[in-house]
DSSP file (Angstrom, degrees, kcal/mol; ACC not computed):
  #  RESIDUE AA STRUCTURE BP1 BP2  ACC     N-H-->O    O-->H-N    N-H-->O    O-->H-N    TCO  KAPPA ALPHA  PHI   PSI    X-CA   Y-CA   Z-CA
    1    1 A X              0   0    0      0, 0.0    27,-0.2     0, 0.0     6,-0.1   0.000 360.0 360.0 360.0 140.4   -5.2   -5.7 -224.0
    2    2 A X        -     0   0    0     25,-3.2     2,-0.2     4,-0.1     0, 0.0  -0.353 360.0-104.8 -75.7 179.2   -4.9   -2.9 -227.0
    3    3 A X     >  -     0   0    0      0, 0.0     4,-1.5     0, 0.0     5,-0.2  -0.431  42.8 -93.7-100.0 140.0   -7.9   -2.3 -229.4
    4    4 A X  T  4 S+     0   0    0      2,-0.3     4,-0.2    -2,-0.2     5,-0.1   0.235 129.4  57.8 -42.3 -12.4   -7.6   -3.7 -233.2
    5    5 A X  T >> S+     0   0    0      2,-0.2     4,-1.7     3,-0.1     3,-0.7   0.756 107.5  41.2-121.9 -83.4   -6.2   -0.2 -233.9
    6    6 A X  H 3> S+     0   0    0      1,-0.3     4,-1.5     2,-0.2    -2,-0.3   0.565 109.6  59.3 -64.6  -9.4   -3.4   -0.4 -231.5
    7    7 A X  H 3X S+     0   0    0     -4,-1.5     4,-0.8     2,-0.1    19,-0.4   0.862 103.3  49.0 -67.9 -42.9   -2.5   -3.9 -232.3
    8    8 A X  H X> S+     0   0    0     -3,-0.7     3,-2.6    -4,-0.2     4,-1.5   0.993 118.3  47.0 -74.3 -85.0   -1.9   -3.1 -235.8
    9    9 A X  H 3X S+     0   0    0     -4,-1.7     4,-1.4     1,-0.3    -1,-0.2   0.603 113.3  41.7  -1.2 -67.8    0.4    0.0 -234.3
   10   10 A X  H 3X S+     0   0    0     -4,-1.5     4,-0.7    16,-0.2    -1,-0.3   0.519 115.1  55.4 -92.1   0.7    2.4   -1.5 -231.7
   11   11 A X  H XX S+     0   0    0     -3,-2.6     4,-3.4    -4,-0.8     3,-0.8   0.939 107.2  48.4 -71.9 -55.1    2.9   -4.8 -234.2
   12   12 A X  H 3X S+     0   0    0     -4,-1.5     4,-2.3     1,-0.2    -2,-0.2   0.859 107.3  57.5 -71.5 -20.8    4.3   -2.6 -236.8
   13   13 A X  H 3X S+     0   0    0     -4,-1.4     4,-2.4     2,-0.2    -1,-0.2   0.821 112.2  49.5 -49.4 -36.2    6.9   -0.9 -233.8
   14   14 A X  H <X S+     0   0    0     -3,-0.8     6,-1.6    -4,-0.7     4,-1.3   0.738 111.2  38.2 -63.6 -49.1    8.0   -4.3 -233.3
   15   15 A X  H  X S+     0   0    0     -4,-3.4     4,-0.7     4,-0.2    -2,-0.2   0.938 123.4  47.4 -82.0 -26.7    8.7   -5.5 -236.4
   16   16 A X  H  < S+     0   0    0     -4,-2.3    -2,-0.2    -5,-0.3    -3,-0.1   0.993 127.2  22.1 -33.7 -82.3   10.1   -1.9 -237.2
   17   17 A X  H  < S+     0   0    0     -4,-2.4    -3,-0.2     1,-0.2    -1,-0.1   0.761 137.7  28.6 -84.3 -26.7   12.3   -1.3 -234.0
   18   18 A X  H  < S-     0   0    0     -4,-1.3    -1,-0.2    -5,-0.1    -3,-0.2   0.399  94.4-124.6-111.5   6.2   12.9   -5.1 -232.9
   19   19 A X     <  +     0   0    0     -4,-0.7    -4,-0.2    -5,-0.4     2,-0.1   0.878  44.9 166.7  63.8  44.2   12.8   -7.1 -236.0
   20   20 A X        -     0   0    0     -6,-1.6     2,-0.3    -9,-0.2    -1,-0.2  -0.455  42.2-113.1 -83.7 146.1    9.9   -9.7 -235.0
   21   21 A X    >   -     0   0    0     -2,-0.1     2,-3.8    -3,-0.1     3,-3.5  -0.639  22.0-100.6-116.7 178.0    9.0  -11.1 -237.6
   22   22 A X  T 3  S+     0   0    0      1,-0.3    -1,-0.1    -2,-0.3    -7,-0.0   0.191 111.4  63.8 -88.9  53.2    5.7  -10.7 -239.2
   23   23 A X  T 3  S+     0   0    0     -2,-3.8    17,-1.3    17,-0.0     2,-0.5   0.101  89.2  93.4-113.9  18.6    3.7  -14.0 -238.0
   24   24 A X  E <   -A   39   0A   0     -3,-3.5     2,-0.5    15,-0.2    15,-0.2  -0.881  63.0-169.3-104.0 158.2    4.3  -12.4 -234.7
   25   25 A X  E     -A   38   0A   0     13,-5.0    13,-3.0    -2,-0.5     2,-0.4  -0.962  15.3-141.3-121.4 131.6    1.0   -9.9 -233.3
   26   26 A X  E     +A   37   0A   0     -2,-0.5   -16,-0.2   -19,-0.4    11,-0.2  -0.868  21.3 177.0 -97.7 118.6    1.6   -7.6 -230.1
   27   27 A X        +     0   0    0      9,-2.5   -25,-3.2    -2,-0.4     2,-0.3   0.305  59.4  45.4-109.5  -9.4   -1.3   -7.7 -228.3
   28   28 A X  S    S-     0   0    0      8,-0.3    -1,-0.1   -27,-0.2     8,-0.1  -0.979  82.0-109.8-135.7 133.7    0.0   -5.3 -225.0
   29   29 A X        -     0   0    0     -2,-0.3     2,-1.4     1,-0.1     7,-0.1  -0.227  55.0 -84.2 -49.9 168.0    1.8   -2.1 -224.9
   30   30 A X        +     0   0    0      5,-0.1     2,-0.3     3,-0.1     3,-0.2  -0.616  68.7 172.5 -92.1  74.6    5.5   -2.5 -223.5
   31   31 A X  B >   -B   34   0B   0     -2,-1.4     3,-1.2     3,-1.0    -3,-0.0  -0.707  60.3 -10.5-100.7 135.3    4.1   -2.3 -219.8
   32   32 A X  T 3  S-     0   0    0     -2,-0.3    -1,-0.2     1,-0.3     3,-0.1   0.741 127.6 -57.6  69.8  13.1    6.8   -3.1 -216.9
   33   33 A X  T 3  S+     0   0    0     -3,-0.2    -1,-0.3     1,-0.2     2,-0.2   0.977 119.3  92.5  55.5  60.5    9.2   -4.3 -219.2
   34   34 A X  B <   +B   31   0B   0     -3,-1.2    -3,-1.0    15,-0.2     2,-0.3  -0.814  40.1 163.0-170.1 157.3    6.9   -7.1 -220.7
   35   35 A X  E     -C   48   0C   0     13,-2.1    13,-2.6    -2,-0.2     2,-0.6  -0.854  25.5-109.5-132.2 158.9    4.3   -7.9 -223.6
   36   36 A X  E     -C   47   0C   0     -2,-0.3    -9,-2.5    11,-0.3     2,-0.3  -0.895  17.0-170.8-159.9-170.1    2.8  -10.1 -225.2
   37   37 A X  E     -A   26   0A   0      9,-3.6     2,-0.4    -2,-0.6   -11,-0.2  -0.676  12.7-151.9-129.6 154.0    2.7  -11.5 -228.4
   38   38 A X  E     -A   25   0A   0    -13,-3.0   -13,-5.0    -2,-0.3     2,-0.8  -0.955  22.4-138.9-123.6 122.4    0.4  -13.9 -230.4
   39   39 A X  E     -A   24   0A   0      5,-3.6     3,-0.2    -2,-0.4   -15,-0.2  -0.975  10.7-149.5-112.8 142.7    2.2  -15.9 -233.1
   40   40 A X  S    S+     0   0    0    -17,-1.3    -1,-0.1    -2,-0.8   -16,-0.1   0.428  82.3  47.9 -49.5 -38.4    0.1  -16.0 -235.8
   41   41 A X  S    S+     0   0    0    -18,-0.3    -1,-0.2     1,-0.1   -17,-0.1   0.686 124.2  25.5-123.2 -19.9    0.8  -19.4 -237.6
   42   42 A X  S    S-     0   0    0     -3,-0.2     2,-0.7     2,-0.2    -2,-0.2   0.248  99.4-130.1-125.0  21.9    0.7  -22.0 -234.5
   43   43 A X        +     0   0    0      1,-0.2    25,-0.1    25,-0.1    -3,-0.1  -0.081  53.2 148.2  91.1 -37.6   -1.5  -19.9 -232.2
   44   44 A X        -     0   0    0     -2,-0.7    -5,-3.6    23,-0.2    23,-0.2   0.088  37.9-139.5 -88.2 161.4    0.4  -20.0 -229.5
   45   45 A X        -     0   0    0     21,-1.5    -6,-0.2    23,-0.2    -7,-0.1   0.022  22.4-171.8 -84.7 176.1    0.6  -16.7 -226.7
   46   46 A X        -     0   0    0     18,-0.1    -9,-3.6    19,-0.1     2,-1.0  -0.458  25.2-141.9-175.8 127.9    3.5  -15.6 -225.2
   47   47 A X  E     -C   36   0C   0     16,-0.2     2,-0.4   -11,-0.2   -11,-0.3  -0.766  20.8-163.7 -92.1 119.3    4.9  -13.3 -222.5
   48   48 A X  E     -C   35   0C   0    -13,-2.6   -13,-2.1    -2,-1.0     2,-0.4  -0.886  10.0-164.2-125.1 114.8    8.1  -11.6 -223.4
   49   49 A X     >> -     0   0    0     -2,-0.4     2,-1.9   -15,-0.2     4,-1.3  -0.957  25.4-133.0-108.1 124.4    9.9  -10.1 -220.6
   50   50 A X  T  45S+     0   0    0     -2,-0.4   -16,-0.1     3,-0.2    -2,-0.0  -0.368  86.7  95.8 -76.7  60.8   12.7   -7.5 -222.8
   51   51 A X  T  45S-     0   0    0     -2,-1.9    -1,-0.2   -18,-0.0   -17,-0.0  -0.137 121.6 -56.0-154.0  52.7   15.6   -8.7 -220.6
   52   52 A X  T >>5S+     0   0    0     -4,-0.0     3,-1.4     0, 0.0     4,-1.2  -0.004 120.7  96.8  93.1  -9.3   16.7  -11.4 -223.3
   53   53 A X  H >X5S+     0   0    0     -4,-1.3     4,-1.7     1,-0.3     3,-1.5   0.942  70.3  66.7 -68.3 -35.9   13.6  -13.3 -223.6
   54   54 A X  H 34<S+     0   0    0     -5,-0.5     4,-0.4     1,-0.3    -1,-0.3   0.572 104.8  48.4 -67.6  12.4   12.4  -11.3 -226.8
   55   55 A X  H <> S+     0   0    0     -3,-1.4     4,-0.6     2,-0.1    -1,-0.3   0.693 107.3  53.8-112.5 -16.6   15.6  -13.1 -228.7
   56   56 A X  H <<>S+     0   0    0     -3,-1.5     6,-3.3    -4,-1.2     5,-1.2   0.654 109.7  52.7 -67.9 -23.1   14.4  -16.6 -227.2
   57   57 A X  T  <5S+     0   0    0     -4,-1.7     3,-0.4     4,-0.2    -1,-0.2   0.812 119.0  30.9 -73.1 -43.5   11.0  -15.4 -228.9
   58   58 A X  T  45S+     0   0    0     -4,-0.4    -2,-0.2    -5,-0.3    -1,-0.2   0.506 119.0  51.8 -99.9   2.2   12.6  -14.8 -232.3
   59   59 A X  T  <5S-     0   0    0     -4,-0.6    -1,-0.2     3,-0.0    -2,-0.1   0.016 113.3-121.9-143.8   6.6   15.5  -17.6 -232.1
   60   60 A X  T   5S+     0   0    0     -3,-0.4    -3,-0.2     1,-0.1    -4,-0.1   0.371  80.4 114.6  96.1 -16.1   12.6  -19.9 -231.2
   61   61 A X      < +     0   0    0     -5,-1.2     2,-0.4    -6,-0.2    -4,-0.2   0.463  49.3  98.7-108.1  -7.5   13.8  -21.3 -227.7
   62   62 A X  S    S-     0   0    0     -6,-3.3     2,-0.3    -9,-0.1    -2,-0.1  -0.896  72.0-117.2-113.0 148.1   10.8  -19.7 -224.9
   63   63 A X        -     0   0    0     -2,-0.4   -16,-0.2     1,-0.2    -2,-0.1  -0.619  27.5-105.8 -61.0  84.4    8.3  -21.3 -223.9
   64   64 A X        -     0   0    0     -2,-0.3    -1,-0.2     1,-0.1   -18,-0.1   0.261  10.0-149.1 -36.7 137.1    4.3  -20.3 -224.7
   65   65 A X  S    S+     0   0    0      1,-0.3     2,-0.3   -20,-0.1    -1,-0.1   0.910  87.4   4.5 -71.6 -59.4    2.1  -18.9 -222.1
   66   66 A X  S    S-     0   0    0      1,-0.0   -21,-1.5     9,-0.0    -1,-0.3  -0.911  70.5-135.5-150.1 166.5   -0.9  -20.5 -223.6
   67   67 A X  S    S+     0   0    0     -2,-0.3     2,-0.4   -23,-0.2   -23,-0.2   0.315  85.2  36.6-111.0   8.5   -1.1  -23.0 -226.6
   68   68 A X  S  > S-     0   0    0      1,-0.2     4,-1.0   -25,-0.1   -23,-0.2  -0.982  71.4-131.8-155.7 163.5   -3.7  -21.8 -228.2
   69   69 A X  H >> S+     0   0    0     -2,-0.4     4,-2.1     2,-0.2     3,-0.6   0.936 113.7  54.9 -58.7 -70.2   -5.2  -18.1 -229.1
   70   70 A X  H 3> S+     0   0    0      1,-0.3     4,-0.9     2,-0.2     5,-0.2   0.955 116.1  43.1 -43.4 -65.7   -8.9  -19.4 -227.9
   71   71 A X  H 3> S+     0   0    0      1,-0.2     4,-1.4     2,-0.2    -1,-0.3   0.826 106.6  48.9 -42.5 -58.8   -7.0  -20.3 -224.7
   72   72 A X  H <X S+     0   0    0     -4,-1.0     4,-1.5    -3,-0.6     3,-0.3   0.863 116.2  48.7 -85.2 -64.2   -5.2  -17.6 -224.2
   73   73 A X  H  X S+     0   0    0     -4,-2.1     4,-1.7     1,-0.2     5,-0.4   0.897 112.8  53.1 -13.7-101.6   -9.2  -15.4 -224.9
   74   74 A X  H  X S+     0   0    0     -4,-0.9     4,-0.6     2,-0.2    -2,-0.2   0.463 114.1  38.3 -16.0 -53.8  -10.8  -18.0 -222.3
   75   75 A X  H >X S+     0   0    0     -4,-1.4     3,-3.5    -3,-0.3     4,-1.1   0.926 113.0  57.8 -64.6 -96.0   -7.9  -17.1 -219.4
   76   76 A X  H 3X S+     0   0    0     -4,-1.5     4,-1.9     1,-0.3     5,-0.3   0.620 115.2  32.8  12.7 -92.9   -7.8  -13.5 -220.2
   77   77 A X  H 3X S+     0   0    0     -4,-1.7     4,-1.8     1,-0.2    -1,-0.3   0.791 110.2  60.3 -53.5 -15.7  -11.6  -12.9 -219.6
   78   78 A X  H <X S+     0   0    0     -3,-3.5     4,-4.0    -4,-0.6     5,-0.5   0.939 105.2  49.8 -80.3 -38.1  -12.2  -15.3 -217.0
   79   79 A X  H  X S+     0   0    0     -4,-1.1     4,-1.2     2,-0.2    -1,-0.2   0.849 113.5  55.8 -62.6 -27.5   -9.4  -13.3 -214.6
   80   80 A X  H  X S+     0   0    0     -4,-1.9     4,-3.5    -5,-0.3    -1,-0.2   0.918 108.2  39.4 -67.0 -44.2  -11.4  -10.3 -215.6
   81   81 A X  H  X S+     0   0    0     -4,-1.8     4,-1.9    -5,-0.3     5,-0.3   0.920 113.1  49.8 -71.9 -47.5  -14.4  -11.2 -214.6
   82   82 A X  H  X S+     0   0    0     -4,-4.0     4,-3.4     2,-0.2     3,-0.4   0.967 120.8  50.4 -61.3 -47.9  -13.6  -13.2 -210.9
   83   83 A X  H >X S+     0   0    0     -4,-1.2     3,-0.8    -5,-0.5     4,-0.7   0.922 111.2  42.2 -40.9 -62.7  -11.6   -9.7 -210.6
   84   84 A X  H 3< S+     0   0    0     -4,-3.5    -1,-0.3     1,-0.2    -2,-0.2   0.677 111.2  51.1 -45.8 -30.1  -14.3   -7.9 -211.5
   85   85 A X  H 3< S+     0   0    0     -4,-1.9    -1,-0.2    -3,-0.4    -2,-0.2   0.665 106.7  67.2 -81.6 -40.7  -17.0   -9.9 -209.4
   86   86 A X  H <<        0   0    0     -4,-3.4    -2,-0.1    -3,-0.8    -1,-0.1   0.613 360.0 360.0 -72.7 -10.2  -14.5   -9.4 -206.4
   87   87 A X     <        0   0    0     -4,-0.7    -1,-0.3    -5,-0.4    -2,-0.1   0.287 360.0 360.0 -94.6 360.0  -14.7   -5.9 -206.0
């Protein structure tokens, strides 16, 4: 996940170069041909693979990754940590 610095960055590349519009927040660089993105006004997560999903993202029609922000947190760290603990 990017830094508060590099979220702001790679949000405004997005709305810039793909025309997201601005309740969505890029939370990942555009690794592997995927990101993801936090909309802003119902919380929900989402992983956006750039091989048509990012117009199912703006046109409404895919399907959240997680349903809430907090949620989304809560997964995130917890895979970091068993990872981390496994090594």
């Amino acid at each position: 996940m990017l830094d508060v610095f590099e979220i702001a960055e790679e949000t405004v590349v997005f709305r810039n170069e793909f025309n997201y519009p601005d309740k969505y927040i890029v939370l990942t660089e555009l690794l592997g041909g995927f990101v993801l993105i936090h909309d802003s006004l119902s919380e929900e997560v989402y992983t956006v693979i750039f091989e048509g999903e990012d117009q199912c993202l703006i046109n409404g029609t895919l399907k959240p990754e997680c349903s809430s922000f907090y949620g989304f947190l809560i997964d995130y760290f917890t895979v970091k940590d068993v990872q981390k603990n496994n090594t």
